[in-house]
C-alpha positions in Angstrom: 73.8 -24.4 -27.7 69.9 -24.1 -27.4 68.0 -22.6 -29.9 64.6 -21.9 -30.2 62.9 -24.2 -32.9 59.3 -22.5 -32.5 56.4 -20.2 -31.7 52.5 -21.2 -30.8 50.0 -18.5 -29.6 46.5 -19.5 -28.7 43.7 -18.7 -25.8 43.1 -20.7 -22.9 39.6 -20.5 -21.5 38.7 -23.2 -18.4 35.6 -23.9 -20.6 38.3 -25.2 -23.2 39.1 -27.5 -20.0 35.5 -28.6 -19.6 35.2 -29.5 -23.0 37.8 -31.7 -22.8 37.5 -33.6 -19.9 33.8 -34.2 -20.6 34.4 -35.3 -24.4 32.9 -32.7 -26.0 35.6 -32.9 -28.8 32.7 -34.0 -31.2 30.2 -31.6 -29.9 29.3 -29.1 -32.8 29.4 -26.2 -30.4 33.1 -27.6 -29.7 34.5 -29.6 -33.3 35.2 -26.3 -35.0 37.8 -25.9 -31.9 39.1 -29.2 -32.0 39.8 -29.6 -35.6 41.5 -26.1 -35.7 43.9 -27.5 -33.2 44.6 -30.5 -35.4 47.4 -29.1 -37.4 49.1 -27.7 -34.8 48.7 -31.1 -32.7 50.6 -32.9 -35.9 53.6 -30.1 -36.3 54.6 -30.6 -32.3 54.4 -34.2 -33.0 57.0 -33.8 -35.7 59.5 -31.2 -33.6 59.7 -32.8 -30.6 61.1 -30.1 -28.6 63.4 -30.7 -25.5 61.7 -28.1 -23.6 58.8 -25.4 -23.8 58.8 -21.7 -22.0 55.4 -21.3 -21.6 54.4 -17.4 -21.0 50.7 -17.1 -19.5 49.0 -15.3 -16.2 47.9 -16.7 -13.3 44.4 -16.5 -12.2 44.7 -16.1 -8.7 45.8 -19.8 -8.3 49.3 -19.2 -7.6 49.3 -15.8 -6.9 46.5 -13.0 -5.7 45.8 -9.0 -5.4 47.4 -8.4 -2.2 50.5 -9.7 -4.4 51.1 -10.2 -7.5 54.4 -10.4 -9.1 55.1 -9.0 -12.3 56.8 -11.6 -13.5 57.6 -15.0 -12.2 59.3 -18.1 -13.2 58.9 -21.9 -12.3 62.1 -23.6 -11.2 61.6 -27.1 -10.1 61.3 -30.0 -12.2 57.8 -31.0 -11.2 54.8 -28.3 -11.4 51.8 -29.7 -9.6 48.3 -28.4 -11.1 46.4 -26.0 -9.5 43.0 -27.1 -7.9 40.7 -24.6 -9.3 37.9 -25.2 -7.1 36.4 -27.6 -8.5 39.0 -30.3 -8.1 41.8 -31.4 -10.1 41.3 -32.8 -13.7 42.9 -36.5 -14.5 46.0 -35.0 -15.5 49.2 -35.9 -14.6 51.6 -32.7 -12.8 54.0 -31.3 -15.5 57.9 -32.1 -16.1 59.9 -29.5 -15.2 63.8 -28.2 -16.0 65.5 -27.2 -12.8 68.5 -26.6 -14.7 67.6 -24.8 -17.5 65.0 -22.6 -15.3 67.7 -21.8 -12.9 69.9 -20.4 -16.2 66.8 -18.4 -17.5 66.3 -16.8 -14.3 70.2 -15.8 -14.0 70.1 -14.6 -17.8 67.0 -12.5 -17.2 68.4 -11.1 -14.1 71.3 -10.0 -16.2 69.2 -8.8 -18.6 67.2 -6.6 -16.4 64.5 -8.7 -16.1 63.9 -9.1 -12.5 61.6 -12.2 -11.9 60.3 -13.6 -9.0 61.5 -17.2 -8.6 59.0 -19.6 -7.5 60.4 -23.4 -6.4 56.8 -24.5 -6.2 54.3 -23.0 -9.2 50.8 -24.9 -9.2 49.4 -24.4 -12.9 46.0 -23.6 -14.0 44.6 -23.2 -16.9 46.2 -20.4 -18.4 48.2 -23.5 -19.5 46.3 -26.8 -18.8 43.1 -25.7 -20.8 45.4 -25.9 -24.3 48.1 -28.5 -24.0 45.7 -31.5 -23.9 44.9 -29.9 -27.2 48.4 -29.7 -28.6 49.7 -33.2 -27.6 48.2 -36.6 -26.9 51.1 -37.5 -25.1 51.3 -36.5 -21.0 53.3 -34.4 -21.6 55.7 -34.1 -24.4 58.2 -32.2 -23.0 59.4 -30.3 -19.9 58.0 -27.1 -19.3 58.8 -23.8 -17.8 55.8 -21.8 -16.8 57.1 -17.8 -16.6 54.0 -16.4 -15.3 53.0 -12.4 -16.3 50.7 -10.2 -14.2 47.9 -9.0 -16.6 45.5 -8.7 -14.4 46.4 -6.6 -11.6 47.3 -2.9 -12.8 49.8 -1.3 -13.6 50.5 -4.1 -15.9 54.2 -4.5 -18.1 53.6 -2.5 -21.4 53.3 -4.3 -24.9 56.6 -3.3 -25.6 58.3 -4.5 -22.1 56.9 -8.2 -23.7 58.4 -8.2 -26.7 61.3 -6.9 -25.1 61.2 -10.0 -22.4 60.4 -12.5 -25.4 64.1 -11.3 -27.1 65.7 -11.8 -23.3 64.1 -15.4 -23.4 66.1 -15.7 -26.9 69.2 -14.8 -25.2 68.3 -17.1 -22.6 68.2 -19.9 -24.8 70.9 -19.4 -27.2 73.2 -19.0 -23.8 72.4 -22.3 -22.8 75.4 -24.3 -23.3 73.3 -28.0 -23.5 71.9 -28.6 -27.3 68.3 -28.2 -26.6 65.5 -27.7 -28.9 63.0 -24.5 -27.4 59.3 -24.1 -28.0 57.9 -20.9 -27.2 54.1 -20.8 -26.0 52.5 -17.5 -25.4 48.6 -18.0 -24.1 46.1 -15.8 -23.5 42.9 -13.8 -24.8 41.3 -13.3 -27.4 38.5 -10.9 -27.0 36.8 -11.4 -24.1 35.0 -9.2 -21.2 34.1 -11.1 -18.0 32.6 -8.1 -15.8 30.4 -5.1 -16.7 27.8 -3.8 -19.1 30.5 -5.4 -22.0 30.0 -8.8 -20.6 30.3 -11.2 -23.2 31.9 -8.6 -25.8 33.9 -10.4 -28.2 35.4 -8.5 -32.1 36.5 -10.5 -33.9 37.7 -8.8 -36.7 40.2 -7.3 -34.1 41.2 -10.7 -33.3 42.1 -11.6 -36.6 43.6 -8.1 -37.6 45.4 -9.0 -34.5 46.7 -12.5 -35.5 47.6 -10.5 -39.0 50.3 -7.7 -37.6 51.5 -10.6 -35.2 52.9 -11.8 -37.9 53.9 -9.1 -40.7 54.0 -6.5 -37.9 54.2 -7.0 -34.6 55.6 -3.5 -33.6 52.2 -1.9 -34.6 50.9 -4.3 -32.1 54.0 -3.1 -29.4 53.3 0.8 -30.2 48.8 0.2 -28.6 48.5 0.5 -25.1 46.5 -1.1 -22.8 43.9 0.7 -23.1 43.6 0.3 -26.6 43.3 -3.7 -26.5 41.0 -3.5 -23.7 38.6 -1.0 -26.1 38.7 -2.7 -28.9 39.0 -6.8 -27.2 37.0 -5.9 -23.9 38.8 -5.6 -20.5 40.5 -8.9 -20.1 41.8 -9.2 -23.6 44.1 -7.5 -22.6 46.0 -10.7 -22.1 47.4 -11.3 -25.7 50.1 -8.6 -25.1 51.7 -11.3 -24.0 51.9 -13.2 -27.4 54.4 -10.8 -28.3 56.7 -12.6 -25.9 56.6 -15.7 -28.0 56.9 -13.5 -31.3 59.4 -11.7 -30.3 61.7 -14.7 -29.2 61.7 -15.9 -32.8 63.6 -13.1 -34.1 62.3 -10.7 -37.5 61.1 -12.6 -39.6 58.8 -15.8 -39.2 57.1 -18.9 -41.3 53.6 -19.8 -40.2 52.7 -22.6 -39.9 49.0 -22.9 -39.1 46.4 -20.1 -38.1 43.0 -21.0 -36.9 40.3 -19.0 -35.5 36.7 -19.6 -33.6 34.4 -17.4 -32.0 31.5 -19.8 -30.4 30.9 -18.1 -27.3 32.2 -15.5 -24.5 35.9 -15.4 -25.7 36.9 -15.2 -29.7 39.7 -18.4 -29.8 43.1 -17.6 -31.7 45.6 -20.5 -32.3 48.9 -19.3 -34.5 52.0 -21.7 -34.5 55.3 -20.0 -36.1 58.9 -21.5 -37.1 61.8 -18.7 -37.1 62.7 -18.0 -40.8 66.1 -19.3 -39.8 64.7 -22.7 -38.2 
């Protein structure tokens, strides 16, 4: 069977996407960001994984107010990259896994998880901004993109995450092919686009964060959203869905690597987890 070999949690930001593409990598205002991912970069390198669920949101690339699913999942095996308005990067599109999507989205079904099932899902960079990061190779595995609405309210609770990141679990371990799983979660940290809060970042609720993700994440499933949006500004809001990818690695966890940055506008959080029965 499949079996999920591993857990990353980190921000995407499309200024993480500029820095990239324009070599910035060196860039003091950047290095701090680029060594941090380092570590991370050299532990994927080593577990190869067959295939990564990557949870994220959509920003209004895919999908927009007038309608916005709660959740959806990619199932094709080819996800073209969303033009973002300012054209698309030199990237190549992403592998997919019909097969394997197509199970998820039956075992979620079953699991009353009701996900709208996209045959076509243009990425942005709720996903592209990071992975660069994480791999020098284009791309190291297929990859099925399960979208979340955390923009539009009423958004899924905390707790209906870590609920869905136990269903992706299932998910896997009901896959009858011997595939190894990687869990991405992206998202956050604190950051406030809009408002008289513009530009808010805390980050010792970032890191406080990172902390009961992993010795406590049902502190973290017990806020609401109007907690993380007090204390992380408005669009932080977005690392409830980290508990997805904490939640799929069952009780107890290993970490890995933990690295955290706050240059400018958004406080970056990278955390990479094995289960404790990996």
């Amino acid at each position: 069977m499949a079996r999920i070999v591993g857990g990353i949690g980190c921000s995407h930001a499309p200024s993480i996407a500029h820095s990239f593409d324009r070599g910035l990598q060196e860039d003091p205002a950047w290095s701090p960001l680029y060594k941090g991912y380092e570590p991370a970069k050299a532990w994927l390198e080593k577990l190869k994984p067959d295939v990564i669920v990557a949870v994220y949101n959509d920003h209004m690339n895919r999908f927009f107010f007038d309608a916005y699913p709660t959740f959806a999942l990619g199932v094709s095996d080819k996800h073209p990259q969303a033009d973002e308005g300012w054209g698309k990067r030199d990237l190549p599109d992403l592998p997919g896994d019909a097969d394997f999507s197509w199970h998820m989205a039956q075992s979620l079904v079953e699991d009353e998880f009701d996900p709208t099932i996209c045959q076509e899902m243009p990425v942005d960079h709720g996903i592209l901004s990071i992975l660069p990061l994480l791999t020098d190779n284009r791309w190291p595995a297929p990859l099925i993109p399960l979208a979340a609405n955390v923009i539009q309210h009423p958004l899924p609770t905390p707790r209906r995450f870590f609920h869905l990141g136990q269903a992706i679990r299932r998910a896997v371990e009901s896959y009858p092919k011997d595939l190894r799983v990687l869990v991405v979660a992206t998202g956050g940290m604190s950051h406030q686009l809009h408002g008289d809060r513009f530009g808010f970042m805390n980050p010792d609720w970032d890191n406080e964060f990172l902390d009961l993700l992993e010795h406590d994440p049902q502190a973290l499933v017990k806020l609401k959203h109007h907690d993380y949006m007090e204390r992380g500004g408005a669009e932080s809001v977005e690392m409830i869905m980290w508990l997805a990818m904490r939640s799929s690695l069952g009780e107890k966890v290993r970490r890995i690597h933990r690295h955290y940055y706050a240059p400018m506008l958004t406080g970056y959080g990278l955390i990479v987890f094995e289960g404790a029965d990996a």
